[in-house]
C-alpha positions as CSV (number, residue, x, y, z in Angstrom):
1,X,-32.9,-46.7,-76.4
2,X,-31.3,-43.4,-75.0
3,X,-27.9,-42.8,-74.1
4,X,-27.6,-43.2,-70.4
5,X,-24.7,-40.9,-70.4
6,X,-26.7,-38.0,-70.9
7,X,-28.9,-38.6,-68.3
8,X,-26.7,-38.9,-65.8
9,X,-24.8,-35.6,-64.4
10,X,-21.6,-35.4,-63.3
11,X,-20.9,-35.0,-60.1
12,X,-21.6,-31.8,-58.4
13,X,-18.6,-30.0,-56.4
14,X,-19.5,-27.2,-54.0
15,X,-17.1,-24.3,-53.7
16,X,-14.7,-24.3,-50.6
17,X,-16.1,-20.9,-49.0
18,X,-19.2,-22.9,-47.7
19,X,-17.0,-25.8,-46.0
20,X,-15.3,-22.2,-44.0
21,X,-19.1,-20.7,-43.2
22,X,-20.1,-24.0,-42.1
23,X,-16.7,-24.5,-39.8
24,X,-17.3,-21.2,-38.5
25,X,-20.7,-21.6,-37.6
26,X,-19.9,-25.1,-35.7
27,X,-17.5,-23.5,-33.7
28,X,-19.9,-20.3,-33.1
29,X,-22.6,-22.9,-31.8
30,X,-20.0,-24.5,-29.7
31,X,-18.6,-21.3,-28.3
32,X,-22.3,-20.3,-27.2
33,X,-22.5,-23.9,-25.3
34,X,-19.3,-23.4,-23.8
35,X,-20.1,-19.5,-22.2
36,X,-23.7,-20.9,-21.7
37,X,-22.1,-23.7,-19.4
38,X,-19.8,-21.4,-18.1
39,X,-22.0,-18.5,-17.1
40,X,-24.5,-22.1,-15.0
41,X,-22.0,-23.6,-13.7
42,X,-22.6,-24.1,-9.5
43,X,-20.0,-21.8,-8.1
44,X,-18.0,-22.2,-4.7
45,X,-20.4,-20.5,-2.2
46,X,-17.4,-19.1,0.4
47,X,-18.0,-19.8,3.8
48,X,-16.0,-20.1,7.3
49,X,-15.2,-23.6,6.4
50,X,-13.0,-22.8,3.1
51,X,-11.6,-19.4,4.2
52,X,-7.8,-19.5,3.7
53,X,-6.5,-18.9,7.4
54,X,-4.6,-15.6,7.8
55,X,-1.8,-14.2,9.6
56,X,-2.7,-12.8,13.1
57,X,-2.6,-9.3,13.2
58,X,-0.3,-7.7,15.9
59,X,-1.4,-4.5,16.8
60,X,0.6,-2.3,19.5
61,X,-2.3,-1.5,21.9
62,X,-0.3,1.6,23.7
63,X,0.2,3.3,20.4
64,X,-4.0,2.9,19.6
65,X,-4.2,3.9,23.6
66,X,-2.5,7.0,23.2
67,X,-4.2,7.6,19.4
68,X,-7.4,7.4,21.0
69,X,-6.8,9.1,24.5
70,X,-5.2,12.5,22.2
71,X,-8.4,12.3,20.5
72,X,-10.9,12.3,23.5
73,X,-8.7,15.2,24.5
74,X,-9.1,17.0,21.7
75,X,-13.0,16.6,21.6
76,X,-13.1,17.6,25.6
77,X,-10.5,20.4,24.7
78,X,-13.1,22.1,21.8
79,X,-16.4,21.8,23.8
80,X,-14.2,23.6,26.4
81,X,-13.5,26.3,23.6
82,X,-16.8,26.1,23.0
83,X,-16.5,25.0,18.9
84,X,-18.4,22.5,19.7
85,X,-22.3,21.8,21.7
86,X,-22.3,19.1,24.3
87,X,-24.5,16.7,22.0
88,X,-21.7,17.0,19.3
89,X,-19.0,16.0,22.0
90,X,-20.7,13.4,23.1
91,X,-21.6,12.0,19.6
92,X,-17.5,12.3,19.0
93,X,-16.8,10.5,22.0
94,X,-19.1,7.6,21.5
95,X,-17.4,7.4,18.0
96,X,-14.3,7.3,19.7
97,X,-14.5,4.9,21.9
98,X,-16.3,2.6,19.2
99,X,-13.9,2.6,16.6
100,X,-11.2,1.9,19.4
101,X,-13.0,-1.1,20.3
102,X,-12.8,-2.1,16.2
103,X,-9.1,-1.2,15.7
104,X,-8.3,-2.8,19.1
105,X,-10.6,-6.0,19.1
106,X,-12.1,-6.1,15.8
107,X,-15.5,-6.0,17.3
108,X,-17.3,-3.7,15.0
109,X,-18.7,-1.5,17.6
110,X,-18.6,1.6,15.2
111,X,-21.8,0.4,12.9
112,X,-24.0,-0.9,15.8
113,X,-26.8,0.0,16.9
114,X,-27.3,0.4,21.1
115,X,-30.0,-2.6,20.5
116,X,-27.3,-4.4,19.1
117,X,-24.3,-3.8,21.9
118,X,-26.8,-5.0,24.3
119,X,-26.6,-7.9,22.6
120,X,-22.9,-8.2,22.5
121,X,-20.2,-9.6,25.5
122,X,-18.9,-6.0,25.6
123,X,-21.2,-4.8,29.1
124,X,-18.7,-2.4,29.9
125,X,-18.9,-0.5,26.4
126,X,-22.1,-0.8,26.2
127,X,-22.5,1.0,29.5
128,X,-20.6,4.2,28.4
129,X,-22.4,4.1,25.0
130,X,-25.6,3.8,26.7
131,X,-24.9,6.6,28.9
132,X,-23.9,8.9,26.5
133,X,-27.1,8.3,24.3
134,X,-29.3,10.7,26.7
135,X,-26.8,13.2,26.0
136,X,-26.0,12.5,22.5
137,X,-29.6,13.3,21.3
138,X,-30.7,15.8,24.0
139,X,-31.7,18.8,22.2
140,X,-31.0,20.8,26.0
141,X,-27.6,20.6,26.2
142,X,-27.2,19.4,29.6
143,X,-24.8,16.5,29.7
144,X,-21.5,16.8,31.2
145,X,-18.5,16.5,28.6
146,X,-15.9,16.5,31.6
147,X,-17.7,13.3,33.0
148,X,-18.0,11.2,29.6
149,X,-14.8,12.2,28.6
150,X,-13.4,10.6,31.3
151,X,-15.3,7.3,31.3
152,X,-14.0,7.2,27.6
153,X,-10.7,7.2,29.0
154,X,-11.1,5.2,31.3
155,X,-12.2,2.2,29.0
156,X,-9.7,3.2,26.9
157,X,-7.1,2.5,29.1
158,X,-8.5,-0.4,31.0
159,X,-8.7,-2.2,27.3
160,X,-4.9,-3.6,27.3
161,X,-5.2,-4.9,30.7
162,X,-8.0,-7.4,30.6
């Protein structure tokens, strides 16, 4: 008979640098899982309903009055000068009395369309913009700047009061 001895090896001991790799590739497998679960994951879609409430915003409305008033004056005073056409001052002061309407109300009158102030609980704005479209876009320079200047004051100042 042979001697078993020599056919049996010894056992076979691998060297500790592949026990590392291998750790390290576990944990780059799981890292990949992790960001790929991450990156899926259903996010919290914001909404009305889980909006954190904030503080009211108190705005002194004679201060904006004034603001605004000083700048229809100045847009009546340089068509007067004649710096500026009639379309331009009537393109200034329907500006004007749209980005009053946003600082004082938040009602973001200054990106709408006229389409879209018809749509809107604002008549009275929407009558002054609407009157000053004619003029805005007339390439005959007829419009009256005295006239429009003064119906943007007036909503200016009738804005605290309602």
């Amino acid at each position: 008979m042979q001697d078993v001895s020599k056919l049996m090896n010894g056992p076979f001991y691998y060297s500790f640098i592949w026990l590392i790799i291998g750790l390290l590739f576990l944990a780059i497998v799981i890292g990949i899982i992790a960001v790929i679960f991450y990156i899926t994951r259903r996010k919290e879609i914001k909404s009305l309903a889980n909006l954190k409430p904030q503080a009211p915003k108190v705005i002194d409305i004679e201060a904006l009055k004034a603001k605004y008033l000083a700048m229809v004056d100045e847009a009546e005073r340089l068509f007067k000068e004649r710096k500026t056409k009639a379309s331009v001052a009537h393109q200034q002061l329907s500006l004007i009395v749209r980005l009053f309407y946003y600082e004082a109300l938040g009602f973001h009158a200054d990106i709408l369309t006229l389409t879209d102030l018809k749509k809107s609980r604002h008549e009275h704005l929407t009558q002054v913009i609407e009157e000053y479209y004619p003029d805005e876009f007339d390439g005959l320079e007829k419009g009256s700047v005295a006239q429009s200047a003064e119906k943007a004051r007036e909503l200016i100042k009738e804005q605290g009061q309602q």
